[in-house]
Backbone as a chain_set.jsonl record, in Angstrom:
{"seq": "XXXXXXXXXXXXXXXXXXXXXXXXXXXXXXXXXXXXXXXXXXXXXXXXXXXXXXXXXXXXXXXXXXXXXXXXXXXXXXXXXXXXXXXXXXXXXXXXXXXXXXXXXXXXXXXXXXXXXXXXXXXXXXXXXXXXXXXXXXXXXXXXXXXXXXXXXXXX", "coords": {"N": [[175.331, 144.723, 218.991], [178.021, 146.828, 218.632], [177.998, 150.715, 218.464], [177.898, 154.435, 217.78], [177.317, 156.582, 220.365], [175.819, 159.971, 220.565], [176.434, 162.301, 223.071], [174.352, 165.464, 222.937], [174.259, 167.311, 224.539], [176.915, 167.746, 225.721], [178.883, 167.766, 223.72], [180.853, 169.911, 222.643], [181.49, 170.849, 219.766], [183.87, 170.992, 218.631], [185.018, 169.817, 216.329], [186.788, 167.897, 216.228], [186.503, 165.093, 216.054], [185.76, 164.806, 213.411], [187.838, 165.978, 212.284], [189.845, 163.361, 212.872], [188.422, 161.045, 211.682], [188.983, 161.719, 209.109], [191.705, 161.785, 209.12], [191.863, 158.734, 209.982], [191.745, 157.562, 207.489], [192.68, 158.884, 205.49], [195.209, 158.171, 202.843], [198.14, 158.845, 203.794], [197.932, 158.877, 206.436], [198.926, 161.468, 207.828], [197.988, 164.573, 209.372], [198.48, 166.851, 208.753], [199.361, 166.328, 205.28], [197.087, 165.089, 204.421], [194.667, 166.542, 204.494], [196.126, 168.981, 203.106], [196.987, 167.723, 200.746], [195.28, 165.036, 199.998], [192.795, 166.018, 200.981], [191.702, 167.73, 198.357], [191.516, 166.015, 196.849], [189.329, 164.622, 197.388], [188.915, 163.309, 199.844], [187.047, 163.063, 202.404], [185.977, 163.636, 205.864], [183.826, 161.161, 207.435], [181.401, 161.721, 209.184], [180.106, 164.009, 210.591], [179.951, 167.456, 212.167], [177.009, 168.881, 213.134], [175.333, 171.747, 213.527], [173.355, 173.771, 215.734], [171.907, 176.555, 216.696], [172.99, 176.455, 220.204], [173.277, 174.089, 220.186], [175.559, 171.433, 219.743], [176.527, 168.351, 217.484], [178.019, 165.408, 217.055], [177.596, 163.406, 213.745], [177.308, 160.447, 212.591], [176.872, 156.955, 210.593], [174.399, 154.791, 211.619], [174.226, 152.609, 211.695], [171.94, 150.595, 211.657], [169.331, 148.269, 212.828], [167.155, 147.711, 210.69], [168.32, 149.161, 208.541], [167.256, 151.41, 206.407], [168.436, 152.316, 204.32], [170.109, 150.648, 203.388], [167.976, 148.728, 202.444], [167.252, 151.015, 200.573], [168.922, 150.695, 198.253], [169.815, 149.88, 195.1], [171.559, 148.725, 193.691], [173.305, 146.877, 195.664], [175.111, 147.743, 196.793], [175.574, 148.47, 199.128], [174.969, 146.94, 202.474], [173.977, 144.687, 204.993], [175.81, 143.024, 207.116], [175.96, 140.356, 208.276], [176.805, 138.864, 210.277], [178.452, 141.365, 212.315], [176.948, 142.572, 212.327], [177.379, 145.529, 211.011], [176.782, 148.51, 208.533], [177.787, 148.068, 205.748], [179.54, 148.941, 202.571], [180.199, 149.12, 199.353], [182.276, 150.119, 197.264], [182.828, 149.467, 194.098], [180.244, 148.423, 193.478], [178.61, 150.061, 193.571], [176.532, 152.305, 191.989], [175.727, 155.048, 192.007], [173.347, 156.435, 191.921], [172.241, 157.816, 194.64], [169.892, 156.921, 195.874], [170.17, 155.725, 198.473], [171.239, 157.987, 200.109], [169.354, 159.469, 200.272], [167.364, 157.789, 201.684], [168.492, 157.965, 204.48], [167.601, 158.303, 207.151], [168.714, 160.252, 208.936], [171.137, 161.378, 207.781], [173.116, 160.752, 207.265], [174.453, 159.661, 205.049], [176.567, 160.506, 202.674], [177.506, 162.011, 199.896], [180.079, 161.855, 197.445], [182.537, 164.183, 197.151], [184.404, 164.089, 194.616], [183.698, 162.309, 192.584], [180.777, 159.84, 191.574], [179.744, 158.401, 193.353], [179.081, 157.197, 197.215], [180.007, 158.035, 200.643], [180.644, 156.799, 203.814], [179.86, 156.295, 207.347], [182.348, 153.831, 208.638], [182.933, 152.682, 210.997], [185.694, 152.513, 211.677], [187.251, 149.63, 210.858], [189.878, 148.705, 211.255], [190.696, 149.018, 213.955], [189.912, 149.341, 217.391], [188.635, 150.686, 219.063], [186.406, 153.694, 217.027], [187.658, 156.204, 215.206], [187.118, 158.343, 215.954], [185.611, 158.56, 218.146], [187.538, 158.35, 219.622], [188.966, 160.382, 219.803], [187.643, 162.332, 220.726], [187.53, 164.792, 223.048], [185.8, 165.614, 225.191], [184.176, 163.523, 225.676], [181.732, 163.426, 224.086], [180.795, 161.185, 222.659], [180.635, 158.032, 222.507], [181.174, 154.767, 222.131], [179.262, 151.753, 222.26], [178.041, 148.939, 223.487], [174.699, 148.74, 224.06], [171.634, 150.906, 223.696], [169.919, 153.435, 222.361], [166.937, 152.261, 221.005], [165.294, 153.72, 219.576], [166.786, 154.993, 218.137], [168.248, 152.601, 217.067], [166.477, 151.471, 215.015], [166.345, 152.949, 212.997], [164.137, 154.721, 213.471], [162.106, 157.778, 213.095]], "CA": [[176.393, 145.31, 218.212], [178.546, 148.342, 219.38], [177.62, 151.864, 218.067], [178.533, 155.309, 218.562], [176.323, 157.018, 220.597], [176.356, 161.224, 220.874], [175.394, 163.255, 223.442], [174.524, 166.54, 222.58], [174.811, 168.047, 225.864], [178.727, 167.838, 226.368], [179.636, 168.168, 222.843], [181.474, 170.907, 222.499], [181.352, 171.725, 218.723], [185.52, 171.142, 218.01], [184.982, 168.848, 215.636], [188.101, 166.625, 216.449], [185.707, 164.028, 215.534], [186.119, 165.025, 212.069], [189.792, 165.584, 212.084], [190.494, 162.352, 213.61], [188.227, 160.019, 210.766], [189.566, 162.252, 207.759], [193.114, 161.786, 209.429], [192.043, 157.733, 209.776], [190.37, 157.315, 206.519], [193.334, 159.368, 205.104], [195.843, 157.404, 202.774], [199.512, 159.03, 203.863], [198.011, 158.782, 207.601], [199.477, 162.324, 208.284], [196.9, 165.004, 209.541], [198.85, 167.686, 207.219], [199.356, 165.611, 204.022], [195.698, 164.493, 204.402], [194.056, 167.891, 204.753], [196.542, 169.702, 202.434], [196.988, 166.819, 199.483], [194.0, 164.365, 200.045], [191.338, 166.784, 200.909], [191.403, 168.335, 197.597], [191.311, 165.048, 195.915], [187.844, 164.065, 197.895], [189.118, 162.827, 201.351], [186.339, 163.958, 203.492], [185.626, 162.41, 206.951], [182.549, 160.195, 207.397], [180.652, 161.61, 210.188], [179.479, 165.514, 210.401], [179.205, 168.226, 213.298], [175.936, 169.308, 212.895], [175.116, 172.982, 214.516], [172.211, 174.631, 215.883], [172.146, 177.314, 217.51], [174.229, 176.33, 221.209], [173.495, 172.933, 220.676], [176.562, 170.713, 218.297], [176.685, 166.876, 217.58], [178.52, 164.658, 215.402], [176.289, 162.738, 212.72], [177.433, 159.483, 212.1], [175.986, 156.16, 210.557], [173.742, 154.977, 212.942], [174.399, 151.093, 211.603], [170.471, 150.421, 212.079], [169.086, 146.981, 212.59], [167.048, 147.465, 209.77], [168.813, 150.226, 207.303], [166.771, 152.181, 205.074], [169.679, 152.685, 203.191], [170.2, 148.854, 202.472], [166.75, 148.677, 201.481], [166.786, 151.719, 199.079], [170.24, 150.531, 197.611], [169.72, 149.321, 194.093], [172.828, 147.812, 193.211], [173.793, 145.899, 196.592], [176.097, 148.438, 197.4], [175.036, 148.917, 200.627], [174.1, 145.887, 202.518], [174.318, 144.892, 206.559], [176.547, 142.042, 207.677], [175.428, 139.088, 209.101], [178.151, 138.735, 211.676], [179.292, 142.113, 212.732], [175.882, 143.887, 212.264], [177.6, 146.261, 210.671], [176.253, 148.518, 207.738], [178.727, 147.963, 204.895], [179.535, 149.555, 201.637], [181.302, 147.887, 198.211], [181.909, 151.069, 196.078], [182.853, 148.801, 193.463], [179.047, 147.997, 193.328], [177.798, 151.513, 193.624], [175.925, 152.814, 190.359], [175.615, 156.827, 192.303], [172.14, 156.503, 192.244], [171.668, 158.605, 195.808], [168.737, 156.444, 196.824], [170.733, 155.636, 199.992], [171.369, 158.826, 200.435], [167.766, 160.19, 200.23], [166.833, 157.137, 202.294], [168.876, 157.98, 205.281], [166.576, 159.096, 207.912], [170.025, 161.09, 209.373], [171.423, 162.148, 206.771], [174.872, 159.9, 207.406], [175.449, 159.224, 203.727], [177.135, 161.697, 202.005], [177.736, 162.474, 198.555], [181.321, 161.779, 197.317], [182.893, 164.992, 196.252], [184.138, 164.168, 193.297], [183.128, 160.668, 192.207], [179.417, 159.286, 191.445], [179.977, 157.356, 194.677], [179.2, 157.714, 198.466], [180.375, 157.75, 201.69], [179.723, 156.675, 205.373], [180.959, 156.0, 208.224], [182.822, 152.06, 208.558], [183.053, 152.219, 212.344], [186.92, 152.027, 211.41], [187.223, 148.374, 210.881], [191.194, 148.411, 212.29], [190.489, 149.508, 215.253], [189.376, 148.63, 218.477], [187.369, 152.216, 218.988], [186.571, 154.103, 216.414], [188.635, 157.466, 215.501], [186.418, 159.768, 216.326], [185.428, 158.467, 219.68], [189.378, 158.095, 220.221], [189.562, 161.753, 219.692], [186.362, 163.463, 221.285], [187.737, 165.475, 224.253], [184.942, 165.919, 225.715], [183.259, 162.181, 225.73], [180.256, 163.251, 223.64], [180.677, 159.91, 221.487], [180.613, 156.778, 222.968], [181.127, 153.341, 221.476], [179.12, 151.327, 222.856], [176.593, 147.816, 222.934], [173.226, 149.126, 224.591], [171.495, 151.687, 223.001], [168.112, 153.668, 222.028], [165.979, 151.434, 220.426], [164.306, 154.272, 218.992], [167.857, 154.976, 216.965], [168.594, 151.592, 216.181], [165.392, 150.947, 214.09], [165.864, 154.021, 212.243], [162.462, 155.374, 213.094], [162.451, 159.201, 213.734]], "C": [[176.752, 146.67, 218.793], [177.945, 149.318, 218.133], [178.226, 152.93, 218.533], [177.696, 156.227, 218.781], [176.503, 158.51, 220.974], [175.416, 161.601, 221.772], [175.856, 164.474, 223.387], [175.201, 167.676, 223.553], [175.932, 168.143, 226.449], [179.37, 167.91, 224.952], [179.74, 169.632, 222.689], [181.695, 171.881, 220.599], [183.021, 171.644, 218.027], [185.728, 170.585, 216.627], [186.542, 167.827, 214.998], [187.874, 165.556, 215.88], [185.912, 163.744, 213.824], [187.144, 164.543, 211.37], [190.333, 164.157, 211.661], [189.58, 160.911, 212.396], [188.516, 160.717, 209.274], [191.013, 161.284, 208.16], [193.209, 159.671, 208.784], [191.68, 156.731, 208.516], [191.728, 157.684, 205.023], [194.746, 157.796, 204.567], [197.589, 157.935, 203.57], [199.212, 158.591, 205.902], [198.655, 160.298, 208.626], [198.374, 163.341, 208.344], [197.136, 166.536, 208.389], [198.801, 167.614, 206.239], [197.662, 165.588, 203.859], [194.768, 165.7, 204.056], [194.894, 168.505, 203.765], [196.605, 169.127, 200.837], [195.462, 165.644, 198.951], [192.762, 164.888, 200.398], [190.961, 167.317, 199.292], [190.988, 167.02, 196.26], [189.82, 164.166, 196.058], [187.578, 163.345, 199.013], [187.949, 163.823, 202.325], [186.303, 163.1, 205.272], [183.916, 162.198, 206.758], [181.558, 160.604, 208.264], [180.732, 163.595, 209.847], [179.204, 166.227, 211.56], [178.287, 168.985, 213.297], [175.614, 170.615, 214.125], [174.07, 173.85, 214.605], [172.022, 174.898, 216.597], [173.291, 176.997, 218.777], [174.211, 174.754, 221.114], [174.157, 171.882, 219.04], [176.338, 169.202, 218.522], [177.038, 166.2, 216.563], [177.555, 163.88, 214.476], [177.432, 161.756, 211.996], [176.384, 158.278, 211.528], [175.819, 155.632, 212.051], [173.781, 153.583, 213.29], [172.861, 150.277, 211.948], [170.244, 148.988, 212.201], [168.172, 146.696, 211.108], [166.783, 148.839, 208.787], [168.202, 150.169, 206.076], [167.656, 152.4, 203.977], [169.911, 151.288, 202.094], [169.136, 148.845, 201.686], [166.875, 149.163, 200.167], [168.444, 151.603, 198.043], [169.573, 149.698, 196.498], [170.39, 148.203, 193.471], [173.017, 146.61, 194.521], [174.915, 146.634, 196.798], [176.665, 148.664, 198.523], [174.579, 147.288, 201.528], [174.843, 145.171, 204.301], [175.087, 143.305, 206.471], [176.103, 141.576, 208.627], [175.833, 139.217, 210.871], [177.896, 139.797, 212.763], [177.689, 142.842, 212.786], [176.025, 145.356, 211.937], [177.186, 146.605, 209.127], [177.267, 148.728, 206.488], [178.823, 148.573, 203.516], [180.326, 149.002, 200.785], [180.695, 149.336, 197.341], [181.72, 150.592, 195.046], [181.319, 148.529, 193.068], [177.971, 148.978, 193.057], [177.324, 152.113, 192.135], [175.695, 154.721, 190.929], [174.231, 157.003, 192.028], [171.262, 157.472, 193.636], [170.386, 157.867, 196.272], [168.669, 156.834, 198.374], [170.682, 157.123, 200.624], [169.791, 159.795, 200.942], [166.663, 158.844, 201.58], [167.126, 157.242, 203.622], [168.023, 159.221, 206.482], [167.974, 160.244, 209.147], [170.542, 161.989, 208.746], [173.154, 162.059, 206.976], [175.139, 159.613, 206.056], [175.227, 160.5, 203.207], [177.646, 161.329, 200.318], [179.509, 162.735, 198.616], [181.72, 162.879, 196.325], [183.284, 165.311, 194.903], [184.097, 162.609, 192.11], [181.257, 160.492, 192.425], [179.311, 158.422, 192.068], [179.113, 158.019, 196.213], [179.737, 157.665, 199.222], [179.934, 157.568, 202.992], [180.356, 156.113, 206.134], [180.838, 154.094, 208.377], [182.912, 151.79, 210.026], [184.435, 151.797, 212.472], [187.691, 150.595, 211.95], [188.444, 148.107, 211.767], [191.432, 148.789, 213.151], [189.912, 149.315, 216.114], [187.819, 149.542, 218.897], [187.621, 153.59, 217.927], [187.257, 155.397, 216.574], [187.98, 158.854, 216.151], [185.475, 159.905, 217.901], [186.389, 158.672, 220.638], [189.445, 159.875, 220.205], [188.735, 163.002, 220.682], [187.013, 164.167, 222.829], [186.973, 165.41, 225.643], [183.59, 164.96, 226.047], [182.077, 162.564, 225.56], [180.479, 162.051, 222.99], [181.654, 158.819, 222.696], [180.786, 155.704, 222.101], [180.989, 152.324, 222.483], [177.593, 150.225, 223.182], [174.917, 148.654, 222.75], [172.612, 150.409, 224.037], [170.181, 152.897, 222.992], [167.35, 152.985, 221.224], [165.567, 152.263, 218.912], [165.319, 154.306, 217.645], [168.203, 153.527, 216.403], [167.654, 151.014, 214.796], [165.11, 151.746, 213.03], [164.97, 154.213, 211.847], [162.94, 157.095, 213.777], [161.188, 159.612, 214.691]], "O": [[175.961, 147.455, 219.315], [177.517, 148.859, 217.074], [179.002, 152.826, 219.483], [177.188, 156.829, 217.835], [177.405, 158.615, 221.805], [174.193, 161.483, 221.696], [177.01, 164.851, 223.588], [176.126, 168.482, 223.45], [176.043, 168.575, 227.596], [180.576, 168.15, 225.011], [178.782, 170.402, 222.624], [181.941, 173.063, 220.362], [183.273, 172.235, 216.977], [186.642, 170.985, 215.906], [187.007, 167.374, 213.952], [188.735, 164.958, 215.234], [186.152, 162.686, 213.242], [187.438, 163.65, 210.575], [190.956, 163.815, 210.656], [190.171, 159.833, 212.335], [188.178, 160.053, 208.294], [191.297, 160.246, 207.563], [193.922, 159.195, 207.9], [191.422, 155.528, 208.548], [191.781, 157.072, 203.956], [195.13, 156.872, 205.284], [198.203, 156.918, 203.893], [200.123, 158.11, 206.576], [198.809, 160.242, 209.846], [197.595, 163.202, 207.4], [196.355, 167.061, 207.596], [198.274, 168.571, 205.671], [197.183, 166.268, 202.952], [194.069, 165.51, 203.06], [193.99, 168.83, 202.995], [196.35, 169.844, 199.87], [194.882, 165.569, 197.868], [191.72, 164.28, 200.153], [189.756, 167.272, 199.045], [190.4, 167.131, 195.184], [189.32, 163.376, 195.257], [186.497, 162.831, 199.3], [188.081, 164.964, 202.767], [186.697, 161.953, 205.482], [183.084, 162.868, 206.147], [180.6, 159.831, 208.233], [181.371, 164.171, 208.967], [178.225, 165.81, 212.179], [178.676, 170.135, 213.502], [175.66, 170.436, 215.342], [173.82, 174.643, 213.697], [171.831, 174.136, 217.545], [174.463, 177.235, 218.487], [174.982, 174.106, 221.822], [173.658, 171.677, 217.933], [175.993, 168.802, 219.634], [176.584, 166.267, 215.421], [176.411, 163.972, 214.921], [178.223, 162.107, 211.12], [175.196, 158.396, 211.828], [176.466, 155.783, 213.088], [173.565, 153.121, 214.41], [172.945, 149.235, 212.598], [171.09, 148.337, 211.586], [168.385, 145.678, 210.451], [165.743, 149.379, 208.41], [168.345, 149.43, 205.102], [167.346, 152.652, 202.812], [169.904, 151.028, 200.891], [169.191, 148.929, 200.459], [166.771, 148.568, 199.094], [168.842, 152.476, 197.271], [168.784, 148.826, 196.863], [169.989, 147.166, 192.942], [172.836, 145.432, 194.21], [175.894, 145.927, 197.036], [177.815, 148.952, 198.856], [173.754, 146.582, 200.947], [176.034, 145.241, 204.604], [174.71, 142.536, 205.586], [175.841, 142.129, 209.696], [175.375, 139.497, 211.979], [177.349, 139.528, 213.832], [177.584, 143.818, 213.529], [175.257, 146.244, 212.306], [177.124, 145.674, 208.325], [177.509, 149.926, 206.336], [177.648, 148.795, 203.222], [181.246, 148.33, 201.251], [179.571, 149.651, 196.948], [180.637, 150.885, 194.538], [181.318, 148.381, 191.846], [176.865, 148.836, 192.535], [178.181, 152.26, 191.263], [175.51, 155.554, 190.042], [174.027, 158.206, 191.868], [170.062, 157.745, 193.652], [169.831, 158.413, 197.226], [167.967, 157.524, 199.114], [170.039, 157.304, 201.658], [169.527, 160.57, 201.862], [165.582, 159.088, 202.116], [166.262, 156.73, 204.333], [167.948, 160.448, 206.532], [167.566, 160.847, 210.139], [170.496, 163.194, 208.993], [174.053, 162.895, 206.884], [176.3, 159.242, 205.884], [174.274, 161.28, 203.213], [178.108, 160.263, 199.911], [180.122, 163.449, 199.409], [181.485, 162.826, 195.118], [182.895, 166.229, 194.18], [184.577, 162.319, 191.014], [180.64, 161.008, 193.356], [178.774, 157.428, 191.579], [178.625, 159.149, 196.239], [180.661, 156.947, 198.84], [178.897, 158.121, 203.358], [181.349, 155.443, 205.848], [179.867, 153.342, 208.293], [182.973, 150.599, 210.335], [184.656, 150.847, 213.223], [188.396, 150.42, 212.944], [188.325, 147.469, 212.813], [192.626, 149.022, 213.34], [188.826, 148.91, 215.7], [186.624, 149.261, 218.985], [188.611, 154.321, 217.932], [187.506, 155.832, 217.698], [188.357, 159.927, 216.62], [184.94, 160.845, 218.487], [186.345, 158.985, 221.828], [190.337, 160.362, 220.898], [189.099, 164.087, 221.137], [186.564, 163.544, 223.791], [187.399, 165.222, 226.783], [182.48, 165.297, 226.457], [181.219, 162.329, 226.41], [179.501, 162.276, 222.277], [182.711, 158.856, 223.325], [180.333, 156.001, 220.996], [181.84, 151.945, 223.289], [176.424, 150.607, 223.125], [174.27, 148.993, 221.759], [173.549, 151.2, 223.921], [169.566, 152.959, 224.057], [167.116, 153.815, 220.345], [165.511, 151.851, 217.754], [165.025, 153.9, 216.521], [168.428, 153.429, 215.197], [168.059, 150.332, 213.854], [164.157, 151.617, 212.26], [164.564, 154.138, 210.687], [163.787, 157.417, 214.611], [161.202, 160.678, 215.307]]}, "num_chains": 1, "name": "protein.A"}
């Protein structure tokens, strides 16, 4: 299964990455509207530029082969796809419980600003490569099969 893989060492810290899955995530599709009307309503993007000291990197889901998150999901909120090996989300199903959230050895699920919900990144289903790989300047984020092992098994 594809993924999106960061390296730290060429990210730059812009966080375009951001921009660019608010923007796609965003209902009007406009990077103004989105940020000026839908940010305040709880539009965040899905993925995070994490900063310390000189060294930045985005923080997306990591789509694990076998997601702690699924596990500590109560409801079935959360739950990996057969097919696509992708790690999926049905708010509709969500009780706001934060398990997931507390289970995420990353710290890719986020707390929905203003809803008893979460969020995480979808690997933007209509799309060929996701938005925030489409945007990175600076090809820290990859999408792409082969991987680290060590990350796919979400062991730290």
């Amino acid at each position: 299964m594809k993924r999106v893989y960061v390296s730290p060492q060429v990210c730059i810290g812009c966080k375009l990455c951001e921009l660019a899955c608010q923007l796609e995530h965003s209902e009007s599709k406009d990077l103004i509207l989105a940020v000026r009307n839908e940010e305040p309503q709880g539009l965040l993007p899905r993925n995070t530029v994490e900063e310390n000291d000189w060294i930045t990197a985005s923080l997306n889901c990591r789509h694990c082969e076998r997601p702690y998150c699924v596990q500590a999901c109560i409801s079935g909120a959360l739950y990996k796809d057969r097919e696509t090996g992708r790690v999926l989300y049905d708010e509709k199903q969500c009780v706001g419980c934060w398990s997931c959230l507390m289970a995420c050895p990353y710290g890719a699920v986020k707390q929905h600003p203003l809803r008893d919900k979460i969020i995480k990144c979808d690997l933007c289903p209509d799309r060929e490569i996701p938005a925030c790989v489409s945007a990175c300047p600076n090809n820290a984020l990859e999408y792409r099969e082969e991987g680290d092992e060590e990350v796919s098994e979400c062991s730290i």
